[in-house]
C-alpha positions in Angstrom: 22.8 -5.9 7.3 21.5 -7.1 10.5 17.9 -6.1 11.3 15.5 -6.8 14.1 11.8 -6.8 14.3 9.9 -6.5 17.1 6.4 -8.0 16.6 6.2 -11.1 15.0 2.0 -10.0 13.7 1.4 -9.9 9.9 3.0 -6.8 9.1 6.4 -7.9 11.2 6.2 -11.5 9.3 5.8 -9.8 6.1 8.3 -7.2 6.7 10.8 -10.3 7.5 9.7 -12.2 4.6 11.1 -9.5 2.7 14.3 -8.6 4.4 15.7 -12.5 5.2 14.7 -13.0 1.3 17.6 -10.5 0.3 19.9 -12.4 2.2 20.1 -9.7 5.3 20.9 -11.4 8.9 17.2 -11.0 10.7 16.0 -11.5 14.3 12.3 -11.5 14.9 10.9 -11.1 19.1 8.0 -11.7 20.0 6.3 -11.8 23.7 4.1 -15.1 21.7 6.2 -18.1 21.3 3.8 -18.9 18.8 4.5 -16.4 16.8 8.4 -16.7 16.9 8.3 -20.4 16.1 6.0 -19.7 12.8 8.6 -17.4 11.4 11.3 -19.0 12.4 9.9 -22.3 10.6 8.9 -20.8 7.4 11.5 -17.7 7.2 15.3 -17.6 7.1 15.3 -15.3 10.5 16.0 -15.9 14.0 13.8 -15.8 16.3 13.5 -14.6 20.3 10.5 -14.5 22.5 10.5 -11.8 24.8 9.4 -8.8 25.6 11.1 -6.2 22.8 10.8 -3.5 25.3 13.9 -5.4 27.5 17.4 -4.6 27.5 18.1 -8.4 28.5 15.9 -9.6 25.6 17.4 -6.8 22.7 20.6 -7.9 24.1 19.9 -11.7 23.3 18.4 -10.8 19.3 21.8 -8.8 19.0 21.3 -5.4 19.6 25.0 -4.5 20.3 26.2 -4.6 16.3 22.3 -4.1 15.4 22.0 -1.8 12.4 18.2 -1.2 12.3 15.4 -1.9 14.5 12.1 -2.1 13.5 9.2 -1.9 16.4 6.0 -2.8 15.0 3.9 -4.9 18.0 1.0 -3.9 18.7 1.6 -1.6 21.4 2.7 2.2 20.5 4.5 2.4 23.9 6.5 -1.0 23.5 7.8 0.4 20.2 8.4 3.6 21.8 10.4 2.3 24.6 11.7 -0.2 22.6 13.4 2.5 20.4 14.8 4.0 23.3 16.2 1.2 24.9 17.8 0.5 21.1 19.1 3.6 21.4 20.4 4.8 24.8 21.7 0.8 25.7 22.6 -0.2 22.5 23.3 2.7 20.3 21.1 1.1 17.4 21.6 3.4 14.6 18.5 3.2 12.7 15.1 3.1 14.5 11.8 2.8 12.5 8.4 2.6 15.0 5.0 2.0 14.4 2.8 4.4 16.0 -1.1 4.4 16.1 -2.2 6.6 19.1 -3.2 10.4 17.7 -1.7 11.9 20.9 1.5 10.6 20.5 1.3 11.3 16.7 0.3 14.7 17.0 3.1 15.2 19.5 6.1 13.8 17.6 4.9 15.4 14.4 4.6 18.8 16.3 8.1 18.2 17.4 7.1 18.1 20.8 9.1 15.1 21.2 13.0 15.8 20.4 15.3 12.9 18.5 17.5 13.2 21.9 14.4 12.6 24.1 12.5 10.2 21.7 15.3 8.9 19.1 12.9 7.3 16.4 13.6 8.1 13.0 10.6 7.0 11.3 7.1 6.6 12.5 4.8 5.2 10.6 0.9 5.5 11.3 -1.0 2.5 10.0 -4.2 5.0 10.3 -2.7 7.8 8.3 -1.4 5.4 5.9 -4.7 3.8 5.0 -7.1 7.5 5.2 -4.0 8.2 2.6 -4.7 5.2 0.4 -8.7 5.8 0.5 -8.3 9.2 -0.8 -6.2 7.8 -3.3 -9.1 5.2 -4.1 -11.4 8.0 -4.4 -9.3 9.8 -7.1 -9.7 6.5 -9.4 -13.1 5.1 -8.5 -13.0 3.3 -11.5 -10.0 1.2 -10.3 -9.9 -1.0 -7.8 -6.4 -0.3 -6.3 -4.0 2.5 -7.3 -0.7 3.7 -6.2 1.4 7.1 -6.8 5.0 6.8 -8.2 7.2 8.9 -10.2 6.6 12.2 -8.2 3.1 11.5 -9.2 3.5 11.6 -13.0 2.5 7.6 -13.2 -0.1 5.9 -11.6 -0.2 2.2 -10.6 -4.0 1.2 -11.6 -5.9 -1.9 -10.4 -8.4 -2.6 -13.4 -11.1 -5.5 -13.4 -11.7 -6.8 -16.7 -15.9 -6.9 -17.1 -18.1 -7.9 -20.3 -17.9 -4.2 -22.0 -14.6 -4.2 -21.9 -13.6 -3.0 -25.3 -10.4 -5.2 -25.1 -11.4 -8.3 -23.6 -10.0 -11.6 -25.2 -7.3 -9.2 -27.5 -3.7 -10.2 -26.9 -1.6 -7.7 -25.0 0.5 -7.1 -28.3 -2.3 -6.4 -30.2 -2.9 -3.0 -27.3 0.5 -1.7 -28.7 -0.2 -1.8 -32.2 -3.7 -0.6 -31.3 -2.6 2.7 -29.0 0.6 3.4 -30.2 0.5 6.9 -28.1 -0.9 5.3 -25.3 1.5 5.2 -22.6 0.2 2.3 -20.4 1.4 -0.7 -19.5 0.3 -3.9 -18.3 2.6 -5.1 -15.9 0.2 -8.0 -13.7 -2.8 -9.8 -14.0 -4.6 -11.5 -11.5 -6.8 -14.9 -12.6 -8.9 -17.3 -10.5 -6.8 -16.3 -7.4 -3.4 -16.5 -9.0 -1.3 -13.4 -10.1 1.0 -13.0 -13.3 2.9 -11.3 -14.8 1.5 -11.6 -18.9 3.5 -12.3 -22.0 2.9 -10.4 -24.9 0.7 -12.4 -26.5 -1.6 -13.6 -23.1 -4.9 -12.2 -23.6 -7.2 -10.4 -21.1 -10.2 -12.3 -20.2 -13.3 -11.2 -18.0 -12.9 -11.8 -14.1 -9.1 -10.7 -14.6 -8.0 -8.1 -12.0 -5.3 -6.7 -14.2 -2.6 -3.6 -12.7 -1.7 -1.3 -15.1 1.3 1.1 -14.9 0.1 4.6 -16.5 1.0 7.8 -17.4 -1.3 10.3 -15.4 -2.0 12.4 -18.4 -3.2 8.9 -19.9 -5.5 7.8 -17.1 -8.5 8.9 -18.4 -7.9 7.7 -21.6 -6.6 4.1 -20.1 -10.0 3.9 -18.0 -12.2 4.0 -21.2 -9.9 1.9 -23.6 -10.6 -0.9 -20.2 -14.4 -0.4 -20.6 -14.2 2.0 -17.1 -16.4 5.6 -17.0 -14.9 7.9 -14.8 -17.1 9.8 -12.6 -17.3 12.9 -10.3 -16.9 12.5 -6.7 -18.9 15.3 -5.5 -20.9 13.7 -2.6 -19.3 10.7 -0.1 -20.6 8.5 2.3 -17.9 7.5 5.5 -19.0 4.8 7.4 -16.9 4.9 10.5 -16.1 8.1 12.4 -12.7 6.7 13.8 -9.1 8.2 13.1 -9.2 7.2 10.0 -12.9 8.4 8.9 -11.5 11.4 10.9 -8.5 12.0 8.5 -10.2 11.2 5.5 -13.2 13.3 6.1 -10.6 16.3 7.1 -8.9 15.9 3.9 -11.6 16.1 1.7 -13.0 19.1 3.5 -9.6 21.2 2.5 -10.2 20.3 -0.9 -10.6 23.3 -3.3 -13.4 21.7 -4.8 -15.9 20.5 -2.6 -17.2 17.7 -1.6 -20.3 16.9 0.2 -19.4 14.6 3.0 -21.3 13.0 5.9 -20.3 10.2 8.3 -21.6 7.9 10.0 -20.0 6.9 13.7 -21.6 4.0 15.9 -19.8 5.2 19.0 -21.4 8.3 20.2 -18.1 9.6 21.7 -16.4 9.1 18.7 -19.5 10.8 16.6 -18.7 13.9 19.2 -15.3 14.1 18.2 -15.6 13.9 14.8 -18.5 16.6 14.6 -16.4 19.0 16.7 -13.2 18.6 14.7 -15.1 18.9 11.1 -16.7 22.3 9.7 -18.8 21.2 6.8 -19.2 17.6 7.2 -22.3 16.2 8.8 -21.8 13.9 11.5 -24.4 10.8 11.9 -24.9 9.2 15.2 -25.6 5.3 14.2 -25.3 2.4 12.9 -24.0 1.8 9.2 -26.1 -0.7 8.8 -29.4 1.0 9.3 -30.7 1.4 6.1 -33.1 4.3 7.3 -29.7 5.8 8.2 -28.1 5.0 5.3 -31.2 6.5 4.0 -30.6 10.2 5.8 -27.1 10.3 4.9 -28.3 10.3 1.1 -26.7 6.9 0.0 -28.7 6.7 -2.6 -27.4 10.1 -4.2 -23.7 9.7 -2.7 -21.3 9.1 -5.7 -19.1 7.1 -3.5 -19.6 5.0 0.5 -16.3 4.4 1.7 -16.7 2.1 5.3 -13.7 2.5 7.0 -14.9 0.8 10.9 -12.1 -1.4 12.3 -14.5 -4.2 11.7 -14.4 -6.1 8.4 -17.5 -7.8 8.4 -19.2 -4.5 9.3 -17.3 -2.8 6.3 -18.4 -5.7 3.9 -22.3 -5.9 4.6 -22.1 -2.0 4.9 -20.9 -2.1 1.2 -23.1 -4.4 0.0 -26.2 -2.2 1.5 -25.7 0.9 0.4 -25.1 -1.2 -3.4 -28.0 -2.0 -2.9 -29.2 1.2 -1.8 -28.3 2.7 -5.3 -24.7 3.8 -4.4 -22.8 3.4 -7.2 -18.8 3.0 -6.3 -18.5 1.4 -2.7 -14.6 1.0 -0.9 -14.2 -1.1 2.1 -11.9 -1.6 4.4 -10.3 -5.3 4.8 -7.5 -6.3 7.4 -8.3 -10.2 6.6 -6.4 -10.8 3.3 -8.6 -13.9 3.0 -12.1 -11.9 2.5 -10.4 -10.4 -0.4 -11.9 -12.7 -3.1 -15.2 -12.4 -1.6 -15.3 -8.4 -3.0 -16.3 -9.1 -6.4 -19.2 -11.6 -5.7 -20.0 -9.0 -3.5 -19.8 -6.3 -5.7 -17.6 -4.2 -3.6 -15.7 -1.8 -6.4 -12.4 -1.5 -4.0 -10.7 -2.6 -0.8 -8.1 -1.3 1.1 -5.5 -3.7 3.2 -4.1 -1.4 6.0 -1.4 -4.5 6.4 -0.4 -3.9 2.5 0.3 -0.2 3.0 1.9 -0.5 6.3 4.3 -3.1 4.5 4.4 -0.4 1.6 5.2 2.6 4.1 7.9 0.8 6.2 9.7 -0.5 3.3 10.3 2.9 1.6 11.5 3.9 4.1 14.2 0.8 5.5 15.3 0.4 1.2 18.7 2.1 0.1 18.6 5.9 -1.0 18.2 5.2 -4.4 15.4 3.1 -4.4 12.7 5.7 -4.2 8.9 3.5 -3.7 7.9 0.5 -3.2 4.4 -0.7 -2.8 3.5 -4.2 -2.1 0.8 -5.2 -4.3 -1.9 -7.6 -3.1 -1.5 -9.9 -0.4 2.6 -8.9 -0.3 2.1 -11.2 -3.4 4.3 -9.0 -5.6 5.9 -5.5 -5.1 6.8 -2.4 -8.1 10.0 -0.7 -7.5 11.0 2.5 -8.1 14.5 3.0 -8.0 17.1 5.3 -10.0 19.6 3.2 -12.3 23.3 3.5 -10.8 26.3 2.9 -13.3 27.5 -0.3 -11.4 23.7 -2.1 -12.2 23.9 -4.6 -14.9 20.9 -2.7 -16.7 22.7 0.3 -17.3 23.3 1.0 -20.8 21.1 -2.0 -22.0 18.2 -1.8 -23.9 14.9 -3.9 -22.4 15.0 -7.0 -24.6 18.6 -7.8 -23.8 18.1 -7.7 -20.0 17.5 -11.1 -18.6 14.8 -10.3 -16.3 12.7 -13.1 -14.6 9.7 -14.2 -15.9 8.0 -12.9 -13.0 8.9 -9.2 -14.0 8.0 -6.5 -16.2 9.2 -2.8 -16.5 6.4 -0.6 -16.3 7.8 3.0 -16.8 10.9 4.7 -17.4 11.7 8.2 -17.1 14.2 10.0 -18.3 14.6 13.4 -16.9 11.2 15.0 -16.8 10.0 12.6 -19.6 8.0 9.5 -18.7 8.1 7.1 -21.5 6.1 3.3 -21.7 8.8 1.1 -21.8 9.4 -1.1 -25.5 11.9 -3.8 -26.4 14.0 -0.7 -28.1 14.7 0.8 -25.1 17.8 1.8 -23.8 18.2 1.8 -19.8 20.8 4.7 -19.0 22.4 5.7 -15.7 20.8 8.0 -13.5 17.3 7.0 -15.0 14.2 6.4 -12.9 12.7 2.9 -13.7 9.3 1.1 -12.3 9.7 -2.6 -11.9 6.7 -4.8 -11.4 8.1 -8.4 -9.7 6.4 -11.3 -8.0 7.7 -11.8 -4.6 9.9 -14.4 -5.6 11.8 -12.6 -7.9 12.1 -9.3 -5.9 15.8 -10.4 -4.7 17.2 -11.1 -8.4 15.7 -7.1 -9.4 17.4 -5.4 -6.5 20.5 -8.0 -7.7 19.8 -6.2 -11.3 19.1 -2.7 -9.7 22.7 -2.6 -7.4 19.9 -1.5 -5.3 20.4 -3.9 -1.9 23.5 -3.6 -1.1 23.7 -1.2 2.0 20.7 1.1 3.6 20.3 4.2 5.4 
């Protein structure tokens, strides 16, 4: 398939990374040279610098037999007009853009904006992507990451491995024979910066960020067998007042159970905003950092402080106050992948990586019909699959232990109709079941190989 990506930044990078490693025919432009030549010298892709937005410079990355386009620079009306030039001049089938303004959000979602007068199929909005992924946090503030697959009947859980973990130093075998009815797998384990996928008989050690594939009837039960205490959420801290402190503090207002939310917003016009859009949320004109603040939104009672600024160092120290503060589970919000190992010395509980979920959001949607999620775990260091098994994949009608998967892969659910079962050497892989793949990058090309799940999209 031939793809181009406009916007050569992290997310287009990463989003090439992925499609030139499954062998598709990819053109990156860029306005920044720079940019260009760095993909083009560590990716298989071509590579055009330009203004996307051109006809002259589409033309030149191949827009005329063009089957996708992918606009994701940093300007929502260069992707917009970039889409439209893909479409009127070049009759670019399908057009995926990344949006972040809420006007024009709340415009094409109200279908103000016709396909015939804006012809994007997709829009994806980093900001409603990430308020998304901190509720989701917020649901498991035990775990440091999570992820819903499976219609939501299995969670992907990010666990860190601390000294009262009951099951520290016990071989992964052992688990099975331990929980027989458990229905959790482990499926990755991070160690001293390096991520895994374990053997049966690697042990879990303390310091191990570990991901764990679970039923959601079992994640209760998974938290405490990991040494984790669930806890009610019942009173939240936002730091940040932006479109995504917005979205999240809207979405935990319309929950049937409430939750006692305040914010706190720097900017004063964005504190207005906020405070006029929300009902029951109290709105805090300050800064984060002010511990006498801090100390008037009730940080020491909150259950949870999620700091959500666009400023990572901000969101960090924030964190590491209102720890100190007495706040017991603290998210923040990280768009440098390399201040990531600096959360546990911290003691930040979670982080979210906007760049992650964007890469997540766009490639659910550009991955053939059958494959039906895929979230990219870490720093796009490994990715979980879910995709239905067709008749023409090599794994139908094979049980697990025959399957010659890479050693960088491990199945962590299957599902078989409305049953979701923890996958065992024994079992049998039909057609037309649903199947959860954990793989390291590397090995993502030989799964969707195994899958028959690359081989034309949308």
């Amino acid at each position: 398939m031939k793809v181009i990506i406009c916007g050569a930044g992290q997310v287009g990078w990463q989003i090439a990374r992925h499609l030139s490693g499954e062998r598709n025919d990819v053109t990156v432009v860029d306005s920044n040279p720079d940019l260009v030549r760095r993909a083009t010298d560590s990716l298989d892709v071509q590579g055009i610098a330009g203004f996307a937005s051109y006809p002259d410079v589409l033309a030149r990355a191949g827009a005329e037999d063009a089957e996708m386009i992918i606009a994701a620079t940093h300007s929502d009306e260069v992707n917009m007009v970039t889409c439209q030039i893909a479409h009127s001049v070049f009759g670019v089938n399908r057009k995926i853009a990344r949006l972040r303004s809420q006007s024009y959000l709340e415009a094409i979602y109200s279908d103000l904006y016709r396909r015939d007068h804006m012809p994007i199929d997709v829009v994806i909005s980093p900001e409603r992507e990430v308020a998304s992924a901190a509720l989701q946090r917020l649901s498991a503030p035990a775990a440091f990451d999570t992820e819903v697959f499976m219609d939501g009947k299995a969670h992907l859980l990010g666990i860190t491995i601390e000294e009262e973990c009951p099951v520290v130093n016990t071989p992964l075998r052992q688990l099975t024979d331990l929980f027989s009815t458990l229905r959790a797998t482990v499926v990755g384990v991070r160690r001293e910066g390096s991520l895994f996928a374990p053997e049966a008989k690697d042990q879990l050690f303390v310091g191990d960020d570990c991901y764990v594939f679970c039923h959601v009837a079992d994640i209760a039960r998974t938290m405490e067998i990991f040494g984790k205490k669930q806890s009610k959420q019942e009173r939240v801290v936002l730091v940040g007042g932006g479109n995504v402190g917005l979205a999240v503090a809207q979405a935990l207002e319309q929950r049937v159970k409430r939750v006692r939310t305040k914010v706190i917003e720097k900017s004063r016009h964005c504190a207005e905003r906020a405070a006029e859009a929300l009902e029951r949320t109290i709105v805090l004109n300050g800064d984060g950092l002010d511990s006498g603040l801090l100390a008037e939104a009730g940080i020491a009672r909150a259950d949870a402080m999620l700091a959500i600024t666009d400023d990572d160092k901000t969101n960090m120290l924030a964190c590491v106050r209102a720890k100190s503060e007495g706040c017991p589970y603290v998210i923040a919000l990280i768009n440098d992948p390399t201040l990531v190992p600096l959360m546990g010395p911290l003691g930040i509980d979670a982080y979210i990586n906007p760049r992650a979920t964007t890469v997540s959001s766009i490639l659910r949607h550009i991955r053939h019909g059958r494959v039906r999620a895929v979230y990219s775990v870490g720093d796009a260091e490994a990715e979980v699959i879910e995709a239905e098994v067709l008749s023409t994949s090599p794994l139908a009608g094979s049980r697990i232990a025959d399957i010659e998967f890479p050693e960088g892969v491990l199945v962590g659910a299957v599902r078989k109709g409305d049953k979701i079962i923890r996958p065992m050497g024994s079992t049998r892989i039909d057609e037309g079941d649903i199947i959860a793949i954990f793989a390291l990058a590397e090995d993502v090309p030989e799964v969707e190989r195994l899958m028959q799940v690359s081989i034309d999209f949308f």
